[in-house]
VEXROZA-33560 format. One record per residue (C-alpha): residue number from 1; residue in one letter; x negated, y, z negated. Coordinates in pm, 1 decimal. Layout:
! residues N
  nr rest     east    north       up
 NUM    A        X        Y        Z
...
***
This chain:
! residues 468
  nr rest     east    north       up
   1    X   2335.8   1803.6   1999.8
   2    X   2330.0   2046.0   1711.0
   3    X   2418.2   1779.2   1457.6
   4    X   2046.9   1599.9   1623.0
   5    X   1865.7   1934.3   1622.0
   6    X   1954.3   1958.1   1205.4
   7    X   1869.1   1557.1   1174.7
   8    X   1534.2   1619.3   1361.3
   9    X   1487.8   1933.3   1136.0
  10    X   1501.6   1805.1    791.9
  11    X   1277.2   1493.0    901.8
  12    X    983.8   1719.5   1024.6
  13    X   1024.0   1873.5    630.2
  14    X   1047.8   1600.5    459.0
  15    X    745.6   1433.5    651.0
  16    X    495.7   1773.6    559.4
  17    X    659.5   1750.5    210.5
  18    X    557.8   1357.9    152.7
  19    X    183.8   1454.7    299.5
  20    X    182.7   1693.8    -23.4
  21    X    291.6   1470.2   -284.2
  22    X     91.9   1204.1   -142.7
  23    X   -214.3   1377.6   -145.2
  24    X   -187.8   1471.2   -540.3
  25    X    -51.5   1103.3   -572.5
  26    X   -310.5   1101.6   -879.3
  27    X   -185.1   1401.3  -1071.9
  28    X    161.4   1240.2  -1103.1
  29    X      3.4    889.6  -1232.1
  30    X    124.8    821.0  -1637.2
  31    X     -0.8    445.7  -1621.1
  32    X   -278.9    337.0  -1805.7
  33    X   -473.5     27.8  -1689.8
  34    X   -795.1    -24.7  -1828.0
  35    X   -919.8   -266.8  -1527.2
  36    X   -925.8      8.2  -1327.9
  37    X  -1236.0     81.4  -1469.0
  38    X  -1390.2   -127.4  -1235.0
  39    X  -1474.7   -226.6   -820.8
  40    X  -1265.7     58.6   -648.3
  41    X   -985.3     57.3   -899.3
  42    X   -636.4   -102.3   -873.8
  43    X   -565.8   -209.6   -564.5
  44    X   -237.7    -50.8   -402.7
  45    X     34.9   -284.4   -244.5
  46    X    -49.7   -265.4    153.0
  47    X    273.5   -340.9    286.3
  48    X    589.2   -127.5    337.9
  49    X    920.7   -166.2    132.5
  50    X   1037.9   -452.8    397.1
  51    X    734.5   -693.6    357.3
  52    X    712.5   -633.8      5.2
  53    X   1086.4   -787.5    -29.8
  54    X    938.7  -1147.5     85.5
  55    X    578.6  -1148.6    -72.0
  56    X    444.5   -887.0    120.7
  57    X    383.7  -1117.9    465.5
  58    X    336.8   -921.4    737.7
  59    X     48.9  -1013.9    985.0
  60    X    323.2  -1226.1   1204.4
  61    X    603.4   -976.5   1112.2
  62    X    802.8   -759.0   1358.2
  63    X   1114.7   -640.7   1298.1
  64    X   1385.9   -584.3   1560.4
  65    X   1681.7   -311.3   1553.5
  66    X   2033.1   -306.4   1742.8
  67    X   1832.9   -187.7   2065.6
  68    X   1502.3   -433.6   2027.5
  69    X   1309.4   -238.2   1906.5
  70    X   1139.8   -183.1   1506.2
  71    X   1306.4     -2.7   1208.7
  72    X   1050.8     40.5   1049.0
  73    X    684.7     22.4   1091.5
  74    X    430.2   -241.1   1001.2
  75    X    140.9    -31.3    914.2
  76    X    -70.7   -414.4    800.6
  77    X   -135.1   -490.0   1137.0
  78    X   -110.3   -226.2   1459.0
  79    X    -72.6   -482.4   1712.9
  80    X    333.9   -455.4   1628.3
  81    X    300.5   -127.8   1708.5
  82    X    322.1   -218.6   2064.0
  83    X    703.8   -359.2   2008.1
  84    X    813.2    -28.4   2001.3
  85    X    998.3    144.7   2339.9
  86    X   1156.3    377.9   2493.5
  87    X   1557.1    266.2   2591.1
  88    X   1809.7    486.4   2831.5
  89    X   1967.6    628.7   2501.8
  90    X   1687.6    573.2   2230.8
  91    X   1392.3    667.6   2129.9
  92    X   1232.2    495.0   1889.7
  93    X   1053.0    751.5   1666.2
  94    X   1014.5    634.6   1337.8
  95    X    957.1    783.9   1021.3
  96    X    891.2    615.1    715.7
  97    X    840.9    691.3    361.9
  98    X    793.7    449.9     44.2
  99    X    781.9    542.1   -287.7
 100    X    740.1    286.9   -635.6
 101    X    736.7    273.8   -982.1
 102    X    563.0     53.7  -1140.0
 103    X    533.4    -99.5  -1523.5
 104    X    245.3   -282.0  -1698.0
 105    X    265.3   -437.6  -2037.7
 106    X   -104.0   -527.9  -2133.2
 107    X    -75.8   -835.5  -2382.6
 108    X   -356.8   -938.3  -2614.7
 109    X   -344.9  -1330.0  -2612.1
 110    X   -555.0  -1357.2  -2945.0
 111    X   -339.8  -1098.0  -3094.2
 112    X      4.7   -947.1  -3153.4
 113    X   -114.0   -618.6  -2979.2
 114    X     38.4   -516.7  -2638.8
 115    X     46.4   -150.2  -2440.8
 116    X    323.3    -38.5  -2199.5
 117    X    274.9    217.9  -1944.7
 118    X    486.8    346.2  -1641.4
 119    X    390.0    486.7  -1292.8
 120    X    595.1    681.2  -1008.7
 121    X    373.5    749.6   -701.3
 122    X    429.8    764.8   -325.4
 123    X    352.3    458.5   -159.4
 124    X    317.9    575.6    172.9
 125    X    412.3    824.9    459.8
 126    X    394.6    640.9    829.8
 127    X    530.8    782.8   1188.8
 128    X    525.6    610.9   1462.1
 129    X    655.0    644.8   1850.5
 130    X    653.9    483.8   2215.5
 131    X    414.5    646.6   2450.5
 132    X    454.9    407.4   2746.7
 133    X    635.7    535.4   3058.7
 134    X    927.0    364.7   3196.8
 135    X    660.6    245.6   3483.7
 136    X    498.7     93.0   3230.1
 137    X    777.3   -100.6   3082.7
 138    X    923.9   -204.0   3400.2
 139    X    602.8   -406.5   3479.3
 140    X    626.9   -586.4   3102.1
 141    X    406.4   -300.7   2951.6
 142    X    502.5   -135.4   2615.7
 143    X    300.9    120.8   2404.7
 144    X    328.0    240.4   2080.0
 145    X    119.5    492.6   1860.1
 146    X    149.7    539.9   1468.0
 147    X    -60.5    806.0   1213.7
 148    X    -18.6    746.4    842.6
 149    X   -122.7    828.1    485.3
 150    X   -146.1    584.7    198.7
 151    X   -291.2    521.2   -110.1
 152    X   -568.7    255.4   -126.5
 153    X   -629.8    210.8   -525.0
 154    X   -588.8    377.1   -847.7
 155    X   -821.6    462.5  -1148.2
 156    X   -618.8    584.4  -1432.2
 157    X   -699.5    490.0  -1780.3
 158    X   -763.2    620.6  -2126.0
 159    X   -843.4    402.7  -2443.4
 160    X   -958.9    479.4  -2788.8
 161    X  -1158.4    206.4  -2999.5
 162    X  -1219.3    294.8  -3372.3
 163    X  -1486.6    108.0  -3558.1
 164    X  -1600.6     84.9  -3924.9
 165    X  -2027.1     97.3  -3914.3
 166    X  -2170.3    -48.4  -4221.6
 167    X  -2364.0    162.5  -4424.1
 168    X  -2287.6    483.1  -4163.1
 169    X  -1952.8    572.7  -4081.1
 170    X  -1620.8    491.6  -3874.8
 171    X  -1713.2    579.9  -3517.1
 172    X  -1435.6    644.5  -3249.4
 173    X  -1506.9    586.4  -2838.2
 174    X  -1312.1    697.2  -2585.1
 175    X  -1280.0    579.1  -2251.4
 176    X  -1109.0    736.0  -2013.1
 177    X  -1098.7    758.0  -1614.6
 178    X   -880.6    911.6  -1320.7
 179    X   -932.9    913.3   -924.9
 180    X   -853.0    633.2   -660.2
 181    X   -878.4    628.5   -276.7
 182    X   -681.8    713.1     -9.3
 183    X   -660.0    671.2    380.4
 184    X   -476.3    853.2    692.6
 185    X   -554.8    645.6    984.9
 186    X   -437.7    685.2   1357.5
 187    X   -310.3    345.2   1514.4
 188    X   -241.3    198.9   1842.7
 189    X    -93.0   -128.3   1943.5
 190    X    -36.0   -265.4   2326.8
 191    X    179.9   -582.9   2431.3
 192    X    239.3   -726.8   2750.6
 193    X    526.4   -947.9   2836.0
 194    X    462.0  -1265.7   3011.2
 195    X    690.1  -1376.7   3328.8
 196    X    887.4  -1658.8   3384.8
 197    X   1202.7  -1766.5   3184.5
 198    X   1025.8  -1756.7   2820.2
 199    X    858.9  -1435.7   2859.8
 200    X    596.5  -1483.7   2601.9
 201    X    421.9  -1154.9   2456.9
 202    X    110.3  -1063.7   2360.2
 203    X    -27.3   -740.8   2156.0
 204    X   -305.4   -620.8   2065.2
 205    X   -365.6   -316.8   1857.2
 206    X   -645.8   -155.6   1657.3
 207    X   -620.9    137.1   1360.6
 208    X   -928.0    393.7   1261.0
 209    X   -870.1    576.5    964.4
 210    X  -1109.3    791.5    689.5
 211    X  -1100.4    711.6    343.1
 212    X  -1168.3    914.0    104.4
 213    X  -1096.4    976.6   -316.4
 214    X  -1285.0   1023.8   -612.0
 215    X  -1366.6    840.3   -898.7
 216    X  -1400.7    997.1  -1250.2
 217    X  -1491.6    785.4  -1530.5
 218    X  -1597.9    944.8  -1921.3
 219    X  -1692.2    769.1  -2275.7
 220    X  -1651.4    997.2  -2557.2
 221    X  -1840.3    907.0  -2896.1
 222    X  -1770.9   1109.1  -3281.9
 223    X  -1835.6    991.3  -3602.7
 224    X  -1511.6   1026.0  -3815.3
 225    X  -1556.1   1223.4  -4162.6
 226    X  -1420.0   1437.9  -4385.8
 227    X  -1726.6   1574.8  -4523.2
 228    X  -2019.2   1599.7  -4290.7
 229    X  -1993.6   1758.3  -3963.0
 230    X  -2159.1   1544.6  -3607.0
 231    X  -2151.2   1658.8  -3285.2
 232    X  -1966.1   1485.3  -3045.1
 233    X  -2127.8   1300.1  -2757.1
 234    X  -1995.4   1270.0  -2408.4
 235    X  -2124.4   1073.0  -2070.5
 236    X  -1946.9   1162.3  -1796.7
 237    X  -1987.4   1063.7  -1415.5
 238    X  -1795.8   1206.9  -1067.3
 239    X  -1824.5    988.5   -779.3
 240    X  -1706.9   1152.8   -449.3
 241    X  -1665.7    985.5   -153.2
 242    X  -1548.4    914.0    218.2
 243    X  -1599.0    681.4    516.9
 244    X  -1442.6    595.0    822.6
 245    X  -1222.4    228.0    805.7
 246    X  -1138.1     -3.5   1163.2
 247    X   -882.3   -258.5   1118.9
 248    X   -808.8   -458.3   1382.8
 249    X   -508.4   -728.7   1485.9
 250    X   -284.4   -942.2   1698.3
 251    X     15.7  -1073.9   1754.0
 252    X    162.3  -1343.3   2017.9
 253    X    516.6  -1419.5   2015.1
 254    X    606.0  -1748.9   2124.3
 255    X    986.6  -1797.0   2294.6
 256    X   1103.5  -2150.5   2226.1
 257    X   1349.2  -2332.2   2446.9
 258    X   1561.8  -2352.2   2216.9
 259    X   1635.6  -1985.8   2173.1
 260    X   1469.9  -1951.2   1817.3
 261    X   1073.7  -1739.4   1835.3
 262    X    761.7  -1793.3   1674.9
 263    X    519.2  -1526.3   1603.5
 264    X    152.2  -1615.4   1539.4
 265    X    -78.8  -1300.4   1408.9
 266    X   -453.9  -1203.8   1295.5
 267    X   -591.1   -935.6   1134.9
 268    X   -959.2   -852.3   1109.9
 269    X  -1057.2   -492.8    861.0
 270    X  -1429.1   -432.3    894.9
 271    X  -1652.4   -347.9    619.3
 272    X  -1622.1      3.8    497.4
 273    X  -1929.5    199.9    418.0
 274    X  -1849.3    487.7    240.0
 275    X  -2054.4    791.7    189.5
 276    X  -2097.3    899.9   -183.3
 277    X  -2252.1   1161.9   -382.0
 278    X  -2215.0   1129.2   -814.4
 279    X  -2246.6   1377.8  -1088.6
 280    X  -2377.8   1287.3  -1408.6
 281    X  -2312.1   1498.4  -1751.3
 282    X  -2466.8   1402.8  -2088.0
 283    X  -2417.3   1625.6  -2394.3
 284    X  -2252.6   1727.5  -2664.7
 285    X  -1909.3   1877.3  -2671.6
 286    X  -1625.9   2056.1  -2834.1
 287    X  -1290.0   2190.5  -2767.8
 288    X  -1141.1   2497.6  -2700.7
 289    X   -843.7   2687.2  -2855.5
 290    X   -619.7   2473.3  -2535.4
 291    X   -760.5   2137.6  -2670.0
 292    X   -997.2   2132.9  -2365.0
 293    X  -1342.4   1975.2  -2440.1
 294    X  -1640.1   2164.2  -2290.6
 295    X  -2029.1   2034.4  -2304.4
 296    X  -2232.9   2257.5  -2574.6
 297    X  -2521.3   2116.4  -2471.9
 298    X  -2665.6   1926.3  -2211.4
 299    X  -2937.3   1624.9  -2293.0
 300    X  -2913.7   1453.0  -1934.2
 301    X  -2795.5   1518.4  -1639.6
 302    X  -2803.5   1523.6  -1237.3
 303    X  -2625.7   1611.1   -934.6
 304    X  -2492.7   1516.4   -593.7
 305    X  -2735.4   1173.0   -596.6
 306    X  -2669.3   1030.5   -243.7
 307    X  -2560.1    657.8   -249.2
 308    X  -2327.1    434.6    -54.4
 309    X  -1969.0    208.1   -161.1
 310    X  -1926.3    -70.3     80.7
 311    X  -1612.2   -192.7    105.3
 312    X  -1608.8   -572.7    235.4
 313    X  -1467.0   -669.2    523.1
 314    X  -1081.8   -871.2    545.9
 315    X   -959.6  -1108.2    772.1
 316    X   -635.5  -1345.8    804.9
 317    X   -378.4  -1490.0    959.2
 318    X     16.9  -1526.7    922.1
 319    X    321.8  -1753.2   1145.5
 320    X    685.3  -1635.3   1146.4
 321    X    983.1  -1814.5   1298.3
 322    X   1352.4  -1610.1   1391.9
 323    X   1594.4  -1794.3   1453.5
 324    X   1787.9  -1720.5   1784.7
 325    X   2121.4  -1594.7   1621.3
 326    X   1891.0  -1303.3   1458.1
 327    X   2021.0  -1447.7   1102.1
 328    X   1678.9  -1578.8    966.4
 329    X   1306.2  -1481.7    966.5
 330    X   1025.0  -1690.4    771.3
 331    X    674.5  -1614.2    760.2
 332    X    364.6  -1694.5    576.1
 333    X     33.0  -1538.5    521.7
 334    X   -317.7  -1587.2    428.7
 335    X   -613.3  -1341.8    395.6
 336    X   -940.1  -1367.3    255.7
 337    X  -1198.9  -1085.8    127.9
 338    X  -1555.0  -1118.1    -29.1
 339    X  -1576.7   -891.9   -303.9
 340    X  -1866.7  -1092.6   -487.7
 341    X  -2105.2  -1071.1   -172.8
 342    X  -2024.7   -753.1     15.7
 343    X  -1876.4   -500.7   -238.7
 344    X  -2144.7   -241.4   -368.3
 345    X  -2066.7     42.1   -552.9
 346    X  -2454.7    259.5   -561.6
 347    X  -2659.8    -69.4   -527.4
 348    X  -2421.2   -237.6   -822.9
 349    X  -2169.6   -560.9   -739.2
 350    X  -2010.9   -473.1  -1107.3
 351    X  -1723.8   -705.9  -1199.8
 352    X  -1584.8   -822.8   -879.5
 353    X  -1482.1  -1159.3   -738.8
 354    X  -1435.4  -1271.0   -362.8
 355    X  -1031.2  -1333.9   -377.0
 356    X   -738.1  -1505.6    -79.6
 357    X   -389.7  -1414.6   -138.4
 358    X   -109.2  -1649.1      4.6
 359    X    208.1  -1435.6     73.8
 360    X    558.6  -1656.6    201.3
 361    X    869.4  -1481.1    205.6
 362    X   1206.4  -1494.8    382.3
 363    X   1505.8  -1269.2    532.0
 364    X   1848.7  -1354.1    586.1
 365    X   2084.0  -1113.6    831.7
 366    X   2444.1  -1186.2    775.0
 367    X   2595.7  -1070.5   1095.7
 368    X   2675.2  -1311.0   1404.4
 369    X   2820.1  -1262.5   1729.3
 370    X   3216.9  -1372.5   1581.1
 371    X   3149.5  -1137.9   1276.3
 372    X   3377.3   -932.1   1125.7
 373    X   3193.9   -564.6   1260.6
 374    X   3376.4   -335.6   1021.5
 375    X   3267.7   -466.8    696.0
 376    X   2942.2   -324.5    521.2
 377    X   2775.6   -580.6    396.3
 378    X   2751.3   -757.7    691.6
 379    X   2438.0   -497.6    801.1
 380    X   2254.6   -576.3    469.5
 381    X   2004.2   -740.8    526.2
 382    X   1876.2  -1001.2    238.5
 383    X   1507.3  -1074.3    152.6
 384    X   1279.8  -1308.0   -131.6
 385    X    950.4  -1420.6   -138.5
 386    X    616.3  -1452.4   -372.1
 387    X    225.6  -1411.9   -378.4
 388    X    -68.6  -1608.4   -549.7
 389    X   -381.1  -1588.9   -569.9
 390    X   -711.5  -1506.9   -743.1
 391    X   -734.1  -1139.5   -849.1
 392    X  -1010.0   -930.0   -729.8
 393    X  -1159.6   -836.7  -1048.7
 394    X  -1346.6  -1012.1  -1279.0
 395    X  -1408.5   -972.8  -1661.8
 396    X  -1462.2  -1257.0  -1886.1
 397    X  -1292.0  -1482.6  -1650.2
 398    X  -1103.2  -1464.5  -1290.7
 399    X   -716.6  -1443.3  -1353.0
 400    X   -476.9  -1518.0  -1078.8
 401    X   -269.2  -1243.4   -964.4
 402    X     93.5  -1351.3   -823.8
 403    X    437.0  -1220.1   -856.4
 404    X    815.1  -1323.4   -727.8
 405    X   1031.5  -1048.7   -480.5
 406    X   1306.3   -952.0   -374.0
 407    X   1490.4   -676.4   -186.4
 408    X   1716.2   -540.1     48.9
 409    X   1785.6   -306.7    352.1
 410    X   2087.2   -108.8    327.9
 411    X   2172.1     89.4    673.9
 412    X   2274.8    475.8    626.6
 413    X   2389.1    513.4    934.5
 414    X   2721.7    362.8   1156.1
 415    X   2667.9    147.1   1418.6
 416    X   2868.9    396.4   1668.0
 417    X   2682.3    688.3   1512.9
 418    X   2328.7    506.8   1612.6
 419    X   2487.8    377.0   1953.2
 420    X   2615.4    753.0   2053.6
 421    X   2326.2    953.5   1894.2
 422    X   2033.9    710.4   1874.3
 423    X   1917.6    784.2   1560.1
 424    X   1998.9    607.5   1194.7
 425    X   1901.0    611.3    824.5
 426    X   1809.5    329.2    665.7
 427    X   1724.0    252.9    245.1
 428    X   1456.5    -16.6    184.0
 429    X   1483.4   -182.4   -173.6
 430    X   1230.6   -420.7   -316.4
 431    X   1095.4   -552.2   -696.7
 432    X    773.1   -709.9   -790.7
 433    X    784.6   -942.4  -1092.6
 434    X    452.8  -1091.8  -1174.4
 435    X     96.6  -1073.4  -1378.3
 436    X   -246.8  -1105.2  -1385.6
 437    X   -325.9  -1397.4  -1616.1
 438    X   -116.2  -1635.7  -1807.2
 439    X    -50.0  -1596.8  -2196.6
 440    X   -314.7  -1882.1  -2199.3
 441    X   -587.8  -1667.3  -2077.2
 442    X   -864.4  -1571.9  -2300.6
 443    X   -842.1  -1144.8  -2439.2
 444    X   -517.8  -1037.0  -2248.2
 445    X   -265.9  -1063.3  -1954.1
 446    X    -97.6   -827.9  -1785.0
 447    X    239.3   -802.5  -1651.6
 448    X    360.6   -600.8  -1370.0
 449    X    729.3   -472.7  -1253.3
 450    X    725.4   -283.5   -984.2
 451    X   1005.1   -119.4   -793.5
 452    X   1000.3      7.0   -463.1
 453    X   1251.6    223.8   -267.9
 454    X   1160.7    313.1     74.4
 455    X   1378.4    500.8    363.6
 456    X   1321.8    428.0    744.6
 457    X   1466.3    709.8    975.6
 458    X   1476.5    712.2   1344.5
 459    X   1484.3   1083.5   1556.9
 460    X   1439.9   1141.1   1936.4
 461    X   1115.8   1332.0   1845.0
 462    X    882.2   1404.4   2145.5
 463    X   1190.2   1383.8   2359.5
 464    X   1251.0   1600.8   2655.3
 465    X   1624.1   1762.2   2598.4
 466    X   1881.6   1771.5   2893.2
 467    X   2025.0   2041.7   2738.7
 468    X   2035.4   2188.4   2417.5
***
């Protein structure tokens, strides 16, 4: 019990030390994409390690454990939260914790210029746990609850354009930007078993979260010369703001006769309409003796003006078939969101397009019933996919955004020391390789690697103790 009490221990640190790094996810960020710069920023991956391995599909997904129930948790839609229960010796309490790093190279497809930049940011910090009774479960009733924090999108950018004026002088801009959102949300999902000899389930499950960031954007203009002094010019604006997000889903798992399952699932996310209040600073400026800029005087400027963002709202739908030996899991999804129509940002649609994403991706578990149980790599579980599909923001044209995966799920943990303790480790490995654009698109295109590493880990948390 002692060796439970220290496993229990160092999970309840780790999980307030990930709510700390997550919430100065920004400070950390080195990347520097310039279409951040517009809509809400650079949209963060909404899937966990395991989806991400096989496209990111993961309306229909569930996964199932050594004891039928998750190992890790499907924060896209909260309808799989009701999968998870409560066993003789197991608790599922999950804890789970992503983390990525991702590189852009920024081409110019008119010339031979191209930028690099790297990332390292949590992804995400999501617990989750079985509140139905054994009552409940008897009678085909399971119950699952699940509170998170996650990043939503990034704004990070800084780029300097030098220009020769005729008959003035070479002028530099700067452009520069930080901020992004985030979200903690609180989610429930419910499913009921069916009777008969399939035992069909249904679930049902809905999320309501807050989210909340800033975004920071600055241009910087100075005439560059040797011999005549200018003041420097600066426009700088601080958007704050915060709203309350429902997201919705569904799941119904279909038993064939033949032993293998299909899982059919929906997902509906509701407009967001965020409250906001901007700052606006126009002036000249110099810098200090730390290479800090600070306004020396002020032509323009006001404070705290009220406005909304409106978020638009998302809906789709995704199929998944396991086979009965366990060994295979397909699943495709589709979802849908109207930028072009619904997203404001203070009255403005700036340069936003309605977008669909198609996500397919597959998993393949090794181990069978006549499996040899002592060898590792039979527990590995195997995972590819890829996404298309037009990207949200739009410039001088819409580019598509898409990218192969791939990935793995290594277990930590023994299968006796899960079976005798109830509680395991497990490391969640993915890659992104894609872009937005093709080398054929007109001004640039942008490729993306991303990696992710993500650890699921199971303790009998909110568990009375026989003894201790």
């Amino acid at each position: 019990m002692r060796s439970v009490n220290l496993t229990t221990n160092k999970l309840k640190g780790l999980f307030l030390l990930s709510i700390v790094f997550l919430l100065n996810n920004n400070s950390f960020a080195q990347d520097n994409s310039p279409l951040s710069r517009f809509g809400i920023g650079d949209l963060s991956p909404a899937q966990n390690m395991v989806n991400r391995g096989m496209g990111g599909f993961s309306i229909a997904y569930s996964d199932y454990g050594l004891f039928g129930s998750p190992f890790n948790i499907n924060f896209s839609n909260p309808a799989s939260l009701g999968n998870l229960t409560n066993t003789k010796n197991f608790s599922n309490t999950i804890f789970d914790l992503g983390a990525e790093i991702d590189s852009r190279t920024l081409k110019s497809t008119t010339t031979t210029e191209k930028y690099k930049s790297n990332n390292t940011t949590v992804s995400y910090m999501q617990v989750a746990f079985p509140v139905s009774s054994s009552k409940m479960e008897k009678r085909g009733t399971s119950w699952g609850v699940g509170f998170g924090l996650r990043p939503v999108s990034k704004v990070n950018y800084k780029i300097q354009e030098d220009k020769r004026k005729t008959g003035v002088d070479s002028i530099s801009t700067v452009y520069e930007g930080s901020g992004g959102l985030n979200q903690i949300s609180l989610s429930t999902g419910i499913k009921k078993t069916g009777k008969g000899s399939h035992k069909n389930e249904l679930s049902v499950g809905v999320a309501l979260g807050y989210t909340f960031g800033t975004k920071d954007y600055a241009t910087s203009t100075y005439f560059i010369n040797d011999s005549v002094f200018y003041y420097k010019g600066k426009t700088a604006t601080t958007t704050t703001m915060g709203g309350i997000s429902i997201n919705t889903g569904l799941q119904y798992l279909l038993n064939a006769t033949d032993g293998n399952t299909w899982r059919f699932g929906a997902i509906f996310n509701l407009q967001e309409n965020l409250n906001a209040k901007q700052t606006q600073v126009c002036g000249t400026f110099g810098f200090n003796g730390y290479g800090e800029d600070y306004y020396l005087d002020t032509i323009n400027s006001y404070q705290d003006s009220i406005g909304k963002v409106i978020i638009p709202s998302t809906i789709g739908f995704g199929m998944s078939f396991h086979s009965k030996n366990n060994q295979w899991l397909v699943g495709a999804d589709f979802e849908k969101t109207n930028w072009s129509k619904s997203f404001r940002f203070y009255d403005k649609k700036e340069n936003v397009n309605s977008n669909w994403t198609l996500r397919m991706g597959a998993e393949y578990y090794p181990i069978k019933s006549n499996t040899i149980k002592n060898k590792y790599f039979n527990y590995v579980k195997y995972r590819a996919g890829f996404y298309f599909g037009p990207d949200y923001l739009k410039l001088d044209e819409v580019r598509n955004n898409y990218a192969f995966t791939g990935g793995a799920s290594f277990p930590l943990s023994t299968p006796r020391s899960i079976q005798s303790r109830g509680e395991y480790v497990t490391l969640n490995t993915s890659v992104e390789i894609g872009a937005r654009g093709t080398p054929s698109s007109s001004s640039f295109h942008e490729g993306i690697f991303r990696l992710n590493i993500g650890i699921s880990m199971n303790a009998r948390w909110f568990q009375k103790r026989a003894f201790d």
